[in-house]
N, C-alpha and C positions, 0 to 999 in steps of 0.2 A: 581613568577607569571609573573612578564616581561619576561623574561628568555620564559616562558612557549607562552606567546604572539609573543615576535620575532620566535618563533622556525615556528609558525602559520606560517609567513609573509616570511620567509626565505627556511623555507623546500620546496620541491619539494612535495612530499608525501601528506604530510598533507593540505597544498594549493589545492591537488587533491580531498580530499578527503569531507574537507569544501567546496569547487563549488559544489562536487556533489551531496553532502547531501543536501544543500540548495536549488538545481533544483530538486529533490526528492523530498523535502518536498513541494516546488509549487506547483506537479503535488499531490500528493496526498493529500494534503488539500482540490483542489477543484474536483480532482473526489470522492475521498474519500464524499466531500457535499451531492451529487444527492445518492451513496450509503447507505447514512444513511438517506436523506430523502426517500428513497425506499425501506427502511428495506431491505437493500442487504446485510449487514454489513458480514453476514457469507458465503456469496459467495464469496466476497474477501477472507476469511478467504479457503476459499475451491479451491480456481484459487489457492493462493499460497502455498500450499500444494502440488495440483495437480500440477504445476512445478518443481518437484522434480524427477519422472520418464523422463520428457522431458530433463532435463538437466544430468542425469545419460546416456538416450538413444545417446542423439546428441553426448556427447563427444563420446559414444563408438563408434559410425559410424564416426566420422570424427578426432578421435584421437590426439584431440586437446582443450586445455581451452583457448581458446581465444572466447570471450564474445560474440561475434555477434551468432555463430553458436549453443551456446546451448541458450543463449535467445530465439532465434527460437526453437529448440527442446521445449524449457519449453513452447512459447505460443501455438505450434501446441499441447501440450500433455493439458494445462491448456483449449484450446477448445473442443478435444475429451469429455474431463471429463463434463466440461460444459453441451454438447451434451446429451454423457448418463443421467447426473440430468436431463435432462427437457422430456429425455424419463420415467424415472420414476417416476418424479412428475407426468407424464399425464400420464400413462398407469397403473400406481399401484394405493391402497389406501394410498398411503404415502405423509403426508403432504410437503411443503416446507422444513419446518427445517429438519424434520425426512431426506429426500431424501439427502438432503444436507449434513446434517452429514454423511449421510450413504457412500454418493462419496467422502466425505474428509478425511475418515478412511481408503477406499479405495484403494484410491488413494496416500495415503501419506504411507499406508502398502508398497505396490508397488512398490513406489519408494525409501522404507529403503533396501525393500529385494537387488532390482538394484544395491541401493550404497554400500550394503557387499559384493554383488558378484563382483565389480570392484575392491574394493579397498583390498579385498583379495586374488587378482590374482597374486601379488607378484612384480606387474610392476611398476615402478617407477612413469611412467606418469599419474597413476590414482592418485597419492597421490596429499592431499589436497583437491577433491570434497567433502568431509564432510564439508567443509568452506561453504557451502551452506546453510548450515542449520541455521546456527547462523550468516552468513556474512562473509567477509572478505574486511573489506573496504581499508585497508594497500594495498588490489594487484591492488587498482583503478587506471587503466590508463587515459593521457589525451584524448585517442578512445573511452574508457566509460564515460567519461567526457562529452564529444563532441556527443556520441548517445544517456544521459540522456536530452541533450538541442535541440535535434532534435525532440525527442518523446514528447518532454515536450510541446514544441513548437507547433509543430503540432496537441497534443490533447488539447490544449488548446486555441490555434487558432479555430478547428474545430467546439472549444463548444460557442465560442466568436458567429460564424456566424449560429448556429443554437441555437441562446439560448431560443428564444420563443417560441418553438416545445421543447426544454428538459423542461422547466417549465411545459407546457402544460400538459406534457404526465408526469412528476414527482407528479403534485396536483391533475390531474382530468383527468384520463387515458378517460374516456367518453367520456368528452366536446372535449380532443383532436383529438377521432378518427370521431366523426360529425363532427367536424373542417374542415377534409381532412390531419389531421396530420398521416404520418403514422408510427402507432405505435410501431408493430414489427420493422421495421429499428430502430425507435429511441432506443427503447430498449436494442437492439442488438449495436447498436455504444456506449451505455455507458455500456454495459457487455465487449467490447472490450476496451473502454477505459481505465477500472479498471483495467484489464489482463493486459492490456502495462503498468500500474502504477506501477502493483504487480510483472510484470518479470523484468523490468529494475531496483528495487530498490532491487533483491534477494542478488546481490553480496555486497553490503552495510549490508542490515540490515538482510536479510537470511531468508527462508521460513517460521522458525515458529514464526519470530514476524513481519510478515513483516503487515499483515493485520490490527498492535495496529497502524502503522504509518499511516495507510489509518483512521483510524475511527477517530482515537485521537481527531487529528487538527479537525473534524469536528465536533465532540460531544462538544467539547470546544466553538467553533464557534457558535455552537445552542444556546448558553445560552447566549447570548448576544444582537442577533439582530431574527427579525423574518423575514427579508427580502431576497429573497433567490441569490440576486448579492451581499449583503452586507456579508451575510453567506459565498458567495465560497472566497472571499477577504480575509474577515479574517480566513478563515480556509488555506489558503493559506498563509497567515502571520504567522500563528503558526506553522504550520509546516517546512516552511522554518528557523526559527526562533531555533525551537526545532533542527531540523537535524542540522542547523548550531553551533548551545552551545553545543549540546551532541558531536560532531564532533569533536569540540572544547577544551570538555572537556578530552573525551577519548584519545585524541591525547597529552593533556598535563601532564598528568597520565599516569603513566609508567603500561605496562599489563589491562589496563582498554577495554575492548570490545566495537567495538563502535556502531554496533547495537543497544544491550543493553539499553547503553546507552541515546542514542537518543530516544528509546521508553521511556525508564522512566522519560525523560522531558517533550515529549508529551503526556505522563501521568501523569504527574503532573499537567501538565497547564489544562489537562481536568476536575481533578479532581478538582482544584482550582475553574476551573468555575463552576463547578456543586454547590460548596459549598460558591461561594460568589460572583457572579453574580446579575447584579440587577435583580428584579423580581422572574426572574427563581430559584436564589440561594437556596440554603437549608438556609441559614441564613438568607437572606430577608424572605423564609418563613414562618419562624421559628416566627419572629419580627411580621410582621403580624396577626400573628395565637393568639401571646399575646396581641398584641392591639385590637382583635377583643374581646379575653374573658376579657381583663380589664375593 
């Protein structure tokens, strides 16, 4: 177990890989917040999906895995997608979820077909884009390092200076648009923010778990306070907290995935608060429900 701690402290690698996770888990604690109180939870699930044809297309145009460039591919292809959902949420009979699912199946079809056709072209350079899927947190550089704490930064400064217009418009979309708030922008800046949560944290934790890191920390955070500065806090604490143990743990266990990993802490801790939390918990309810029929 020391052995396994200085390795933390000394390696290059893993030092890269714990910063990262932990500025990951910042930003998605507290955008992941406003998504679950928005019941958005499966459109993160559908942005990171839908970055999967973005990040197959950019490398092919630019012949290169270096992070910045298909980042962009994945946020330009996780907006398209976006776009068509909200064409046919509003021109079809199809509800939200239906539509949703419908662009995540889509979309994430899309980008499977993409990645067989790259990666079975016999070229050396495509190998390893299936690391998407599941992560690869091993190839974090200190440049993805350095653009998790820019993005982080940024969207979370952003939400600092407009945060009485995101409450606003997250409790009582009405009251906010009499206000003079407006709404569509705000909307639209916290669909971008989750986008920037869910493309930057792909090469860590990987498209298809990437959306458990965004909810996790916040469903856990829900069970504890009902105030909605106190909620992104600690939803920001768990998941920093989570990325950084799971980060931790994977890297001190030899073949452990660290994706994975880091999701099934942040799933733990959710699960833990759902079941014993005060008030909210299934066990305080549970307690309750006997004291009331005793």
């Amino acid at each position: 177990m020391v052995d396994a701690l200085l390795a933390l402290v000394t390696d290059f690698t893993a030092r890269n890989v714990v910063l990262g996770a932990g500025v990951l888990g910042i930003l998605c604690g507290a955008v992941g917040s406003f998504a679950v109180l928005r019941r958005q939870s499966l459109l993160g699930d559908m942005l990171a999906h839908a970055a999967l044809p973005g990040i197959v297309l950019g490398f092919l145009a630019t012949g290169t895995r270096s992070l910045p460039p298909l980042l962009a591919g994945a946020l330009l292809s996780g907006a398209a997608w976006a776009l068509l959902l909200q064409v046919i949420a509003r021109r079809t009979r199809l509800k939200d979820d239906g539509a949703t699912t419908l662009t995540l199946s889509l979309s994430f079809a899309l980008g499977l077909a993409l990645l067989a056709f790259a990666t079975q072209r016999g070229d050396a350079r495509y190998a390893g884009l299936d690391s998407f899927l599941f992560g690869q947190a091993a190839s974090l550089l200190p440049a993805d390092v350095t653009l998790l704490v820019v993005v982080a930064s940024v969207v979370i400064g952003l939400m600092a200076l407009a945060w009485k217009e995101l409450a606003l418009v997250t409790f009582d979309r009405a009251y906010a648009r009499t206000a003079g708030v407006s709404v569509v922008a705000i909307e639209s800046a916290l669909t971008v923010a989750l986008a920037l949560a869910v493309v930057v944290g792909l090469q860590l934790v990987g498209v298809v778990l990437m959306t458990a890191l965004v909810v996790a920390p916040a469903v856990a955070a829900r069970q504890w306070t009902d105030r909605l500065g106190h909620m992104v806090m600690v939803a920001a604490a768990i998941g920093a907290s989570s990325a950084i143990v799971g980060a931790a743990v994977s890297a001190s266990v030899r073949g452990m995935a660290t994706g994975p990993v880091i999701v099934l802490v942040a799933s733990f801790a959710a699960f833990a608060s759902l079941a014993f939390a005060p008030r909210r918990g299934l066990v305080w309810a549970s307690r309750r429900r006997r004291r009331r029929e005793s």
